[in-house]
N, C-alpha and C positions, 0 to 999 in steps of 0.2 A: 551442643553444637555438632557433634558427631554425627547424630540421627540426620541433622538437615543435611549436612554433608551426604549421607547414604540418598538422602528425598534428593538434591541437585541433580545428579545424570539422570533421574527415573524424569525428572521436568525437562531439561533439558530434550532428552530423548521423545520426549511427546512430543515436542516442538518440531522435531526432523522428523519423525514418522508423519505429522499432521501433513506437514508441507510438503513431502518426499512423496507424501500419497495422492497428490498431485498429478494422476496420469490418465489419459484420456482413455473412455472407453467409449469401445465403437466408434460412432462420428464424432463423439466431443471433440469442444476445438481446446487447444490450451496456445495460453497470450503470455508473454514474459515482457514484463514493463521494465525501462530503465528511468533514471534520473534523465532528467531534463537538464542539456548542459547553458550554462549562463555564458552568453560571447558577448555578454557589455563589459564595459573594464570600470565593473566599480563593484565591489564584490559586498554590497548592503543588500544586492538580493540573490545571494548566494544562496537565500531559503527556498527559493521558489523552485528550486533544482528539486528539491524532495517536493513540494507544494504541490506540483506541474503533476508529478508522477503520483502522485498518494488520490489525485482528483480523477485521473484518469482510468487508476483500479479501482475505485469507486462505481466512476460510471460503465466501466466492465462490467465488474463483478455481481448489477443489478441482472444481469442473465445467467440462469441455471444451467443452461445448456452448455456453457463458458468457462474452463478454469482460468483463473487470471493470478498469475503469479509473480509479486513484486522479488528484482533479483538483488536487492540486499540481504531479504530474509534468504532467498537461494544462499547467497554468499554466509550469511552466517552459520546458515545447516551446515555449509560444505565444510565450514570451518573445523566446523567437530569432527565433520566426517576427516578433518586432515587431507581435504581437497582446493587447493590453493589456485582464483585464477588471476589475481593479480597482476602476473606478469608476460599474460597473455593481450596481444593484439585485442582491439574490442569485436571485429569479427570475430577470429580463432574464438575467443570465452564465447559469445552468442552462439558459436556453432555447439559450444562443447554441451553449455548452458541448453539448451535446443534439444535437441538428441538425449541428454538426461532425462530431461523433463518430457521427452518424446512430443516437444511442441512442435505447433505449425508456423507461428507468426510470434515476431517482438515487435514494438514499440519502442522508440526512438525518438527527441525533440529537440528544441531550444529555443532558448529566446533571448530578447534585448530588449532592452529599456533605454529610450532616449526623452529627455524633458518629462512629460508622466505618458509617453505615449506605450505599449507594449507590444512586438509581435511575437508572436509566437508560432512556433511552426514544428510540428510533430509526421510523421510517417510508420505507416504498417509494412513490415520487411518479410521478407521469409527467410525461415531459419535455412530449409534446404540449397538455395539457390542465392542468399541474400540479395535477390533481387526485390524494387520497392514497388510494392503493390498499392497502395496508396498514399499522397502526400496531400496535408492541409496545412493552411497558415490562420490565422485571427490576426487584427491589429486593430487597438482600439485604446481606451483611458486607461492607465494604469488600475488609478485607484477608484474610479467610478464604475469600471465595466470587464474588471479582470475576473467574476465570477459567471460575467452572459459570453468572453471569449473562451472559456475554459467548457463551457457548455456546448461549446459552436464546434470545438475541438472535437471536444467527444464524439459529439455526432458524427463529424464526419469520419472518425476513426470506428465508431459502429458499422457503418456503411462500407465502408472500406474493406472492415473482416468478414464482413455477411456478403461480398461480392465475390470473394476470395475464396470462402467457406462453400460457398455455390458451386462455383467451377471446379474443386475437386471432391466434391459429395459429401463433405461434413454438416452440419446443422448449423442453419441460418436463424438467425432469430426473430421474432418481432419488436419493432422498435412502436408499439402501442403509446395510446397517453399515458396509460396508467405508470409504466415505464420512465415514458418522458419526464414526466410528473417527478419520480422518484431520484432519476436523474437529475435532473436542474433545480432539483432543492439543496440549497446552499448545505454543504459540509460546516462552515462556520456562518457563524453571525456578521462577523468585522472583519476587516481585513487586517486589522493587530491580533489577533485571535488565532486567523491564518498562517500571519508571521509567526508566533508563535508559538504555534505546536510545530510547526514545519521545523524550527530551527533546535526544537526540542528533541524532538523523532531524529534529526542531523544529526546532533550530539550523543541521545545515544542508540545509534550505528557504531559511532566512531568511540563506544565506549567513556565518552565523557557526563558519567553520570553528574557530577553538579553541576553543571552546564544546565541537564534536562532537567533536574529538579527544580532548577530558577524558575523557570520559561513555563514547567507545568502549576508549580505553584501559584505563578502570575496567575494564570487561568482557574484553578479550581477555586482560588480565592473570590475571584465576581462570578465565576458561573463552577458552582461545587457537582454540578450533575451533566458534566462535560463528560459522556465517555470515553472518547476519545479519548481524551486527554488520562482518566481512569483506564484505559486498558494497557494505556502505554506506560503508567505508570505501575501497573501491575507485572507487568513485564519485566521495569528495568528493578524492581525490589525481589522478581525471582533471582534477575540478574547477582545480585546482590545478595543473596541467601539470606533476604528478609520477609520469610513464610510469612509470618505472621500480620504484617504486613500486606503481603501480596491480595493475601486472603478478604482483610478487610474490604482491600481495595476494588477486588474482583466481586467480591459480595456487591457493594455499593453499585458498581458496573451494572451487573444484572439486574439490580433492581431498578437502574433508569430506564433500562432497556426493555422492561417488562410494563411498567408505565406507560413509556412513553409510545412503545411498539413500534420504531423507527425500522420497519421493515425493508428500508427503500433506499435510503441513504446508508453507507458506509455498511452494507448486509456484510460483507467478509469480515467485517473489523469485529461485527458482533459475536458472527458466527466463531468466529476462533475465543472470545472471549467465554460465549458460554463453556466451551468444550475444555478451556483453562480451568474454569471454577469446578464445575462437573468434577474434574482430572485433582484439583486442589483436594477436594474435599477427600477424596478416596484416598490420597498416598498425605496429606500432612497430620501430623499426629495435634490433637485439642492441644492449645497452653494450658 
């Protein structure tokens, strides 16, 4: 148990270098996504707060030219680093967040659900000036059409930063088919699949790993080649100083990903997962 112990900060530490290194060069643009806050007062889709935001660095992060950085992983690097912003204002943290990360623009939203109706409404902000450079909304079916309003979002939250990007000489991107394409392919299958990693990934943030193991288990049990669902579980068994584990887990990961070649959807979630297993293999010792 010792040795793992010695392996934890060395993983650990990967994790905050990966994310910390996170900084634009030259024109690159970097985006800092937030949760998506819930303003209905019934808190059964309290999931969609992480859902909103995990779909939107998705459809980011299909441009290279783009860092997109989700700010709970921020929060949890910062954590080690012993940099706390919890009890800052949510501008003051964006700014602080912003300027770390030497970003240009965050990401901001919310929604409500009334009868199965949904709207959603998200905006691109500037960290310098937190003035809002652009605002869209969606409203449509809840459960028939929350995967083509989430798409509709995106778009126009691409369009938004490539206007923005324009006007002070950073790199704009193309928003191609092939792109689109890669875009508007569903992250999950169902929408219980959605609820369910989303509230899984929820829990652990919030450090409630059996929580996450329920909600991942639901899922790898009908679909066992869920990466998603495998990377995050790879994650919270480092969490947990269960190498061995981890390992398997990240193995299996990889080799969906090398099958299945999902280049397009969820690129960030893969890309950190190769660079985990990669990183595994070097620093944990064989059982």
């Amino acid at each position: 148990m010792n040795k793992y112990k010695t392996i934890f900060p060395i993983l650990i530490m990967f994790f905050v270098s990966s994310l910390l290194s996170a900084t634009p060069s030259g024109d690159n643009s970097v985006i800092v996504v937030y949760p998506f806050e819930n303003i209905t007062q019934n808190q059964q889709y309290d999931w969609l707060s992480t859902g909103l935001m995990s779909t939107v660095i998705t459809h980011l992060s299909n441009f290279k030219d783009w860092i997109v950085v989700d700010r709970r992983n921020l929060e949890k690097a910062l954590g080690e680093l012993e940099l706390n912003l919890s009890d800052l204002s949510e501008h003051d943290s964006s700014m602080i967040v912003g300027n770390f990360l030497a970003a240009n623009t965050y990401v901001v939203g919310d929604f409500q659900v009334a009868g199965n109706r949904i709207l959603i409404n998200a905006q691109v902000v500037e960290v310098e000036s937190s003035r809002i450079l652009t605002a869209t909304k969606a409203l449509g079916d809840y459960e028939n059409e929350i995967f083509q309003l989430q798409n509709s979002i995106g778009t126009d939250l691409v369009r938004g930063i490539n206007e923005y990007n324009d006007s002070i000489g950073l790199k704009s991107v193309q928003l191609s088919d092939k792109i689109k394409s890669a875009m508007y392919q569903k992250s999950e299958s169902t929408l219980k699949i959605y609820e369910y990693y989303s509230i899984a990934e929820d829990a652990f943030y919030q450090a409630n790993y059996a929580k996450a193991q329920e909600y991942l288990d639901s899922i790898i049990k009908e679909h066992p080649d869920h990466y998603r669902s495998l990377i995050l579980l790879t994650r919270m068994q480092i969490e947990m100083a269960q190498y061995s584990r981890a390992l398997q887990t990240i193995t299996h990961a990889y080799q969906v990903v090398a099958i299945e070649k999902s280049y397009g959807d969820d690129i960030s979630v893969i890309d950190i997962g190769i660079e985990i297993i990669v990183t595994a293999r070097t620093v944990i010792p064989s059982d």
